[in-house]
C-alpha positions in Angstrom: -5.9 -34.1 23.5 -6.4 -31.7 26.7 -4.0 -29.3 27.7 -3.7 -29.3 31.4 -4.6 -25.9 32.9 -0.7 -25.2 33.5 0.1 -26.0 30.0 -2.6 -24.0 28.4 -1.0 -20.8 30.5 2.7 -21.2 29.4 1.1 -21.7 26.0 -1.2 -19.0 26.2 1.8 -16.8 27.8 4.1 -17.6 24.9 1.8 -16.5 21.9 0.9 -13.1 23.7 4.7 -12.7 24.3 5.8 -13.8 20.9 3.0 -11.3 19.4 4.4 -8.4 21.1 7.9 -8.9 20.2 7.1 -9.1 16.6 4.9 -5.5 16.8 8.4 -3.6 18.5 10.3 -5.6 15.7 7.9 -4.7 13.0 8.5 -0.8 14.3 11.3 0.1 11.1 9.1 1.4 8.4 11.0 2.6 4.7 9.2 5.1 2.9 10.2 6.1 -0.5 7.9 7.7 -3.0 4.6 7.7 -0.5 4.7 3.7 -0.7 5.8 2.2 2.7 7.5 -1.2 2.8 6.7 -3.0 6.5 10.7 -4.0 8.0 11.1 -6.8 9.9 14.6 -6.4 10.0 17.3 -3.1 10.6 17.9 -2.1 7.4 21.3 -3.0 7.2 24.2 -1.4 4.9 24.2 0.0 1.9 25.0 -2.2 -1.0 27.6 -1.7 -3.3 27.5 0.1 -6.2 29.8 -2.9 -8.0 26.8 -5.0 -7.3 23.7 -3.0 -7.0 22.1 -0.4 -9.1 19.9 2.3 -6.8 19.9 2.0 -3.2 19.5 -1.5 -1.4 20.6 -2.1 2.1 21.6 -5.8 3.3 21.5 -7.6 6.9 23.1 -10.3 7.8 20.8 -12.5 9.7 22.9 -15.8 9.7 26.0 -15.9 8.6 27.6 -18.4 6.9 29.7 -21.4 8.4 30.6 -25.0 8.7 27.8 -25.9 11.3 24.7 -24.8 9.1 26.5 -24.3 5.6 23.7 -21.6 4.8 23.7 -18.1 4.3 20.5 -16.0 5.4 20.2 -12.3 5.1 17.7 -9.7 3.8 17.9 -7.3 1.7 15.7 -3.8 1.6 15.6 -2.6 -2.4 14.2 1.3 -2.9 12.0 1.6 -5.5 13.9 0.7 -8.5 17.2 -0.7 -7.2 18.6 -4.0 -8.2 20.8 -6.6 -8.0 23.4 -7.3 -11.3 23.4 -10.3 -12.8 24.7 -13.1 -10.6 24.8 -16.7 -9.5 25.1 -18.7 -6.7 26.9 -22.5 -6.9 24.3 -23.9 -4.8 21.1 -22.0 -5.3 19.4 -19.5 -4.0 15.5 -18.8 -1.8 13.7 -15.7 -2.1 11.2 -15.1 0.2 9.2 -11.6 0.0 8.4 -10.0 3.4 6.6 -7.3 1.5 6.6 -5.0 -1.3 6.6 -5.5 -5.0 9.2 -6.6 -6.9 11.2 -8.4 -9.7 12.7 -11.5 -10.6 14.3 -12.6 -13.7 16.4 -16.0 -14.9 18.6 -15.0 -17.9 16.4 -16.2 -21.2 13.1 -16.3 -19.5 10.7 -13.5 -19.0 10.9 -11.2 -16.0 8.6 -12.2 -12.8 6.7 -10.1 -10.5 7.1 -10.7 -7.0 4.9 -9.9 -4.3 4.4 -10.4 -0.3 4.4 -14.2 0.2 5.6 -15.3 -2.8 8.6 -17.6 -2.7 11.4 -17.7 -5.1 13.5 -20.8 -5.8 16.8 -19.9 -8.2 18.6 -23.3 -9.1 21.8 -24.0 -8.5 24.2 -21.9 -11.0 21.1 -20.0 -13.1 21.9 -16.8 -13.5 19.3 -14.3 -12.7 18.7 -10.9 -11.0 16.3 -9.4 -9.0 14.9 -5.9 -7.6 12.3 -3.8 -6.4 9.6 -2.5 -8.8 9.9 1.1 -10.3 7.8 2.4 -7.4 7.6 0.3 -4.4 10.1 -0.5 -2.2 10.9 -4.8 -1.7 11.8 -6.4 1.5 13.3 -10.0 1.0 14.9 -12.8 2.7 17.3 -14.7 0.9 18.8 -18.0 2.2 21.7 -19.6 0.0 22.2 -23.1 1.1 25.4 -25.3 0.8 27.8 -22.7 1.6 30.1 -24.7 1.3 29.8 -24.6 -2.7 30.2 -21.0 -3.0 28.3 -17.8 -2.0 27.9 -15.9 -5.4 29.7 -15.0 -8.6 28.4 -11.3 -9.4 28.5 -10.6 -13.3 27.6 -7.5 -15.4 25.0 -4.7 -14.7 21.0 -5.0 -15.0 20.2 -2.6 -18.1 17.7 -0.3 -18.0 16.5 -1.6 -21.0 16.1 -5.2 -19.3 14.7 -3.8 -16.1 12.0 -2.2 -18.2 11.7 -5.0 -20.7 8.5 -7.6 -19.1 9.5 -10.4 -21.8 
């Protein structure tokens, strides 16, 4: 198939544009102990201690309603914050923008997660997840069928579980 000359402009205009909107986006950098985790995102506000043990800042991205009935956020973890135990009705994607990681379904062994890798939590599994004990963890979560419920947050990670590998 040939692209007429105009075509292959707009084209060609579009990826150059598209790349240099993603290198200013790409400009918020979090540093914690010498390891630095690429943002795509604002770092968004602090998470609360109810939920979250150590520091980890959530954005918005799209939030939920009746039109798309998904939630999708991220969520910046400092070197060993977590989330508590929780579940969500309908399930839940991970998907790591970079850094290292955690993920753990109660009863199974913990998970490393890692740039690229993608997480799928079924629907009403409880689970938790985190940044490793020295790298930071940038991830997008998306939470479909909204209309099922968001998330029901339970009891504190332990140290002894974040530690644990089995």
């Amino acid at each position: 198939m040939r692209l007429s000359m105009m075509t292959g402009i707009a084209l060609y205009s579009m990826l150059t544009t598209g790349c240099n909107e993603q290198t200013t986006a790409q400009t918020d950098k979090q540093t914690t102990a010498g390891v630095e985790v690429q943002s795509i995102f604002p770092k968004g506000e602090k998470g609360s201690s109810e939920y979250f043990t150590g520091n980890a800042y959530a954005n918005a991205l799209v939030p939920a309603d009746s039109t798309y009935a998904t939630l999708v956020g991220n969520v910046y973890f400092e070197p060993g914050a977590r989330s508590n135990w929780h579940r969500h009705p309908a399930g839940q994607i991970l998907i790591i923008t970079d850094g290292v990681g955690y993920h753990q379904i109660k009863g199974q062994a913990r998970q490393t997660m890692r740039k690229g890798d993608v997480i799928q939590c079924p629907p009403n599994t409880v689970h938790w997840h985190g940044a490793s004990p020295d790298t930071g963890l940038q991830q997008l979560y998306i939470i479909p069928n909204t209309e099922k419920g968001i998330v029901e947050w339970m009891e504190p990670v332990t140290d002894i579980q974040y530690r644990n590998a089995d």
